[in-house]
C-alpha positions as CSV (number, residue, x, y, z in Angstrom):
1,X,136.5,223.3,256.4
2,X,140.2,223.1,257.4
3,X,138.9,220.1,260.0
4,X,137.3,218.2,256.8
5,X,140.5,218.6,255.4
6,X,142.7,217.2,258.3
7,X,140.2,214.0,258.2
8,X,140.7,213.5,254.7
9,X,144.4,213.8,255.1
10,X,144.5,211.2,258.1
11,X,142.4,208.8,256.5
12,X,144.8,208.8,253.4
13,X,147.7,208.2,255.3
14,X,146.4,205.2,257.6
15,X,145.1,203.5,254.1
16,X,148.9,203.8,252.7
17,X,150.4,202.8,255.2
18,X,148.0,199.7,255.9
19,X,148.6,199.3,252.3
20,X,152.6,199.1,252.8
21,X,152.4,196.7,255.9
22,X,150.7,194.0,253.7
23,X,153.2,194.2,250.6
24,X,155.6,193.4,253.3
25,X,153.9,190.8,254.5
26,X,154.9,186.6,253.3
27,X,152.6,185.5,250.6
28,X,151.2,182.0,252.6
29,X,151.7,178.9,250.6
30,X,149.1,176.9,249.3
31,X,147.2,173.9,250.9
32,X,149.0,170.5,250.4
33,X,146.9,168.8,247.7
34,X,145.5,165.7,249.1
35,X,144.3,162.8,246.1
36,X,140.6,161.6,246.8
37,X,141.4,158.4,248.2
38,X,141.0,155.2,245.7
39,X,138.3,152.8,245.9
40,X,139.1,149.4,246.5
41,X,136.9,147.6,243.8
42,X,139.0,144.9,242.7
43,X,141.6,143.7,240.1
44,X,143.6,141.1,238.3
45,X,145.6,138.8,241.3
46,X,148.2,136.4,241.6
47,X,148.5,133.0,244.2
48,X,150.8,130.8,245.9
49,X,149.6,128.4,248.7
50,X,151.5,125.6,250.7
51,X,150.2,123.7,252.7
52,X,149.7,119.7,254.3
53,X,146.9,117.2,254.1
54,X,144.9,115.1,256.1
55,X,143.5,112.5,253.9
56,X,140.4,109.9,254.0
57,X,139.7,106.8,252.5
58,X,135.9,105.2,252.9
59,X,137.3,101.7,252.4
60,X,139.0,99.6,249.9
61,X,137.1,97.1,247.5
62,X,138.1,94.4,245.2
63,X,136.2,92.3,242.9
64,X,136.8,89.3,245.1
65,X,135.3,90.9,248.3
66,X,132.2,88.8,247.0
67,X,133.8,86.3,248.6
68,X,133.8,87.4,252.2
69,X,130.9,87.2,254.8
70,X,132.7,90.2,256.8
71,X,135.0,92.9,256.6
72,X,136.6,95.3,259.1
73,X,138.8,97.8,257.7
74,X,141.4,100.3,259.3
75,X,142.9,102.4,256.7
76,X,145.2,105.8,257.5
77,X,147.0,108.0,255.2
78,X,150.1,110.0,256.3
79,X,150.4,113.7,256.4
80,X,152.0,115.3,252.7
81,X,153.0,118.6,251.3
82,X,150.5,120.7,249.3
83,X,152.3,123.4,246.8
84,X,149.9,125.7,244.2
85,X,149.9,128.3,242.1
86,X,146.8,130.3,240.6
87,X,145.4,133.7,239.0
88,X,142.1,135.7,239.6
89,X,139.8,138.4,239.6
90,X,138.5,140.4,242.2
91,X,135.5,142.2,241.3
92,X,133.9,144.2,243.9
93,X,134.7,144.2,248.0
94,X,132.9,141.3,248.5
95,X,133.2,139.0,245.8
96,X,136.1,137.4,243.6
97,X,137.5,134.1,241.7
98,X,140.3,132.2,240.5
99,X,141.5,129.3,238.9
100,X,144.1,127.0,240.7
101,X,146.2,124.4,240.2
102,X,148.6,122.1,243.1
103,X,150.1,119.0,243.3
104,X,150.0,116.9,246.1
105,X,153.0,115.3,247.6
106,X,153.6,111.3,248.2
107,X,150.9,110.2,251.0
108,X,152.1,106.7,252.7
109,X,149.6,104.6,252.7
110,X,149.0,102.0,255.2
111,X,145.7,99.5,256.4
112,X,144.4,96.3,257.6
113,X,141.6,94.3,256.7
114,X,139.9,91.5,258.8
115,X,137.8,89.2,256.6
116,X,135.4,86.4,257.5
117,X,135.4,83.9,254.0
118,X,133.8,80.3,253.8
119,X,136.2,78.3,255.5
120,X,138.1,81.1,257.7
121,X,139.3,84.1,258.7
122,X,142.7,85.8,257.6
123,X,144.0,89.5,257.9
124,X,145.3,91.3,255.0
125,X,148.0,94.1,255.3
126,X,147.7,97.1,252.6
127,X,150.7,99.8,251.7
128,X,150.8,102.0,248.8
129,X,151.6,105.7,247.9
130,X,149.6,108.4,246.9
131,X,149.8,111.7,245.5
132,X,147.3,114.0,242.8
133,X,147.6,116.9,240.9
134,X,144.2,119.1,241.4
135,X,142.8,122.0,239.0
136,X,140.0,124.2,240.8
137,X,138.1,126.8,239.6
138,X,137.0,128.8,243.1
139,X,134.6,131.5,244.1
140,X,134.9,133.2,247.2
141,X,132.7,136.0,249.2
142,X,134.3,137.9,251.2
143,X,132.4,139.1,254.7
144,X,133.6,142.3,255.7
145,X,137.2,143.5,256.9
146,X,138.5,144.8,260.5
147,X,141.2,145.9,261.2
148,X,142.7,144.7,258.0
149,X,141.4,140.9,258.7
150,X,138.8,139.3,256.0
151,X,137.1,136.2,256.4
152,X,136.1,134.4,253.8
153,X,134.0,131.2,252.3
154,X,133.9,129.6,248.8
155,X,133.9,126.8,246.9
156,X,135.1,124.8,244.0
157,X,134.9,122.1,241.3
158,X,137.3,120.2,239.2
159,X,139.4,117.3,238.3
160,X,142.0,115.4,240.5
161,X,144.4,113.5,239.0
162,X,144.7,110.6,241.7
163,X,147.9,108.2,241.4
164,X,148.0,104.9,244.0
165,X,151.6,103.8,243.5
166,X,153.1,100.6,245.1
167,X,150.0,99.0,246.4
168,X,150.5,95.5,248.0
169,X,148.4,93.2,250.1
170,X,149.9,90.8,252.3
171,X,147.3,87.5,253.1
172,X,147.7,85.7,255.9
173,X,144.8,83.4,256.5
174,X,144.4,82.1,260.0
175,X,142.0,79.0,259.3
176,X,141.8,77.3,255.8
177,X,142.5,78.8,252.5
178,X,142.4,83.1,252.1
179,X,140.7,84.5,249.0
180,X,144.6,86.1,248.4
181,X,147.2,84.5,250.4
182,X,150.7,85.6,250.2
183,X,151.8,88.6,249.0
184,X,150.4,90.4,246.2
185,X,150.6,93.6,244.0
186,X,149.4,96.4,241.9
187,X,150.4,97.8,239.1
188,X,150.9,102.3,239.3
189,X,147.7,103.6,238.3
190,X,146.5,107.4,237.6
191,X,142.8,108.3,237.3
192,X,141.2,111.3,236.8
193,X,138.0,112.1,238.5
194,X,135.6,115.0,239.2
195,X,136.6,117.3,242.1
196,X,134.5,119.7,244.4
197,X,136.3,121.7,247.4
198,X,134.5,123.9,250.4
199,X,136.8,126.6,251.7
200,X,136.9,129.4,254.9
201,X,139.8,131.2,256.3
202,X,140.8,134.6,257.3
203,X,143.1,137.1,255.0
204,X,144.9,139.9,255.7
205,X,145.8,143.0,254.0
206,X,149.9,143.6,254.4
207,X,149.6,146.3,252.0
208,X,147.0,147.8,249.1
209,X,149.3,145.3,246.5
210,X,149.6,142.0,249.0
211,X,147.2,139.8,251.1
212,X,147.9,136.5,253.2
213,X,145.6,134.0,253.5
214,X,145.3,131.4,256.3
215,X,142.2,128.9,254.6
216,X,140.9,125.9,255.7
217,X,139.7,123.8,252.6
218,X,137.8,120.3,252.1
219,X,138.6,118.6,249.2
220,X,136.5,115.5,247.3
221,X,138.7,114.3,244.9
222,X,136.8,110.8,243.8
223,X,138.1,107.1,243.9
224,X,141.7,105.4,243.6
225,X,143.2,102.6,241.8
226,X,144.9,100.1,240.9
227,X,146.6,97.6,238.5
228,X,145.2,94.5,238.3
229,X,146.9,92.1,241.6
230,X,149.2,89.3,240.9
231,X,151.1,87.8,243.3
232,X,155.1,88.6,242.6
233,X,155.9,85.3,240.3
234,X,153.2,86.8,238.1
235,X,150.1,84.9,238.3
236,X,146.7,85.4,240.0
237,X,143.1,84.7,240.1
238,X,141.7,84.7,237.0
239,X,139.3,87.6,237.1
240,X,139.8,91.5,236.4
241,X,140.4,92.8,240.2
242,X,141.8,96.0,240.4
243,X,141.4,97.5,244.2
244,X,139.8,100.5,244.4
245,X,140.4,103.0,247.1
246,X,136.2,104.2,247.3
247,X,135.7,108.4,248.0
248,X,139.4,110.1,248.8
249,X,138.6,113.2,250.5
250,X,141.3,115.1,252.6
251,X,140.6,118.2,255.0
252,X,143.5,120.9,253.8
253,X,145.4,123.4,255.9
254,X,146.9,126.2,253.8
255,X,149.0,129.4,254.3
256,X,148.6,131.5,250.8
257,X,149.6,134.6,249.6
258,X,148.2,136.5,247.0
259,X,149.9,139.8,244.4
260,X,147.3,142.4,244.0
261,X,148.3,143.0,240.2
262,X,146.1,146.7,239.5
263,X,146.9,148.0,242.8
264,X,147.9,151.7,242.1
265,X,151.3,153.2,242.9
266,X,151.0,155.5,246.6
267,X,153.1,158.6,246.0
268,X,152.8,162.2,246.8
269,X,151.8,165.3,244.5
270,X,154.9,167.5,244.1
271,X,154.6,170.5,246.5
272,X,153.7,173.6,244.5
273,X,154.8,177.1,246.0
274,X,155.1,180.5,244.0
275,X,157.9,182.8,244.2
């Protein structure tokens, strides 16, 4: 009986004092709370793209080419500036759009044209300036991201303003009497026409809130013109002819940059501890 006892009493004490050495331990602080990480769906976005040009011109016509056997044409267009702003939407990971609008810097303009007419052949010597103002609408699809890199295609449609400034053409006629000889002019005309644009380019993600592009774009932007010609005392044939500078297209290089506008803030949970 007394040896039940002694267990009893040994058992009792090891359970207190177990008992004791855990009050005295630290009470362990919680696990850091972690956020679920947010999906990248999409969201309102700004843009900004600069960029240069390297226009094309088909040819140049004039309502007294009926009057040539042959033409041989060389027409170039310098390099200019491309500046433009836009807003968007992205709507998923793969797909999204916006709505842009650029102007076009001052292109020099500069061609020859060797024309066989009744009677002889001459040369004529084009110069003028260019520049447009374009308004896109674009859609893109976006085809996968590593490492933080996108590539992208899309395209667009809209209107191109399209302003040939300065235009003269210098005659010289080598045998008998040119169509134009001497020097003659155009007045500044602006025409609007349709617009379409292909686009591909990689993007990357700086941060959840901002993206550079680099893009390649092609860009339709319609036919030129011009004011009727006169030579510089003021007279001319006596016929409407207006030159028109037939299909403008340009291939674009662009470096953009675009403002994720519902990116969410990245911050830590306060640390929560008792005691």
């Amino acid at each position: 009986m007394r040896s039940v006892k002694s267990l009893l009493a040994a058992g009792a004490a090891t359970l207190i004092s177990s008992m004791a050495f855990a009050a005295d331990m630290p009470i362990a602080a919680p696990p850091m709370y972690a956020p679920a990480p947010v999906a990248d769906f999409g969201g309102w976005y700004l843009r900004g793209d600069i960029g240069f040009s390297n226009q094309r011109v088909d040819r140049l016509s004039n309502a007294l080419d009926a009057n040539n056997t042959t033409s041989v044409q060389t027409l170039n267009f310098n390099n200019a500036g491309i500046f433009g702003l836009g807003g968007g939407y992205k709507f998923n990971n793969w797909f999204r759009a916006d709505v842009t609008g650029e102007y076009r810097g001052n292109s020099q303009f500069f061609g020859t044209d060797r024309i066989t007419y009744p009677g002889g052949v001459g040369t004529d010597t084009y110069h003028a300036t260019k520049n447009e103002w374009v308004f896109l609408a674009n859609a893109y699809v976006d085809l996968g991201t590593w490492w933080c890199i996108t590539p992208f295609v899309g395209a667009g449609i809209g209107t191109a303003r399209v302003a040939i400034n300065g235009f003269t053409d210098q005659g010289i006629a080598n045998n008998g009497g040119g169509a134009l000889p001497g020097l003659a002019y155009g007045d500044n005309v602006a025409k609007w026409n349709f617009a379409w644009a292909a686009h591909a380019g990689l993007a990357y993600k700086v941060s959840p809130a901002f993206t550079v592009e680099l893009a390649y774009r092609y860009l339709d932007m319609g036919d030129g013109l011009t004011g009727d010609l006169k030579t510089f005392d003021g007279s001319g044939p006596n016929t409407y002819n207006p030159t028109t500078f037939k299909h403008i297209t340009s291939h674009d290089l662009k470096l953009g940059v675009r403002w994720n506008l519902d990116s969410p803030p990245v911050y830590m949970p306060p640390l929560v501890t008792k005691g």
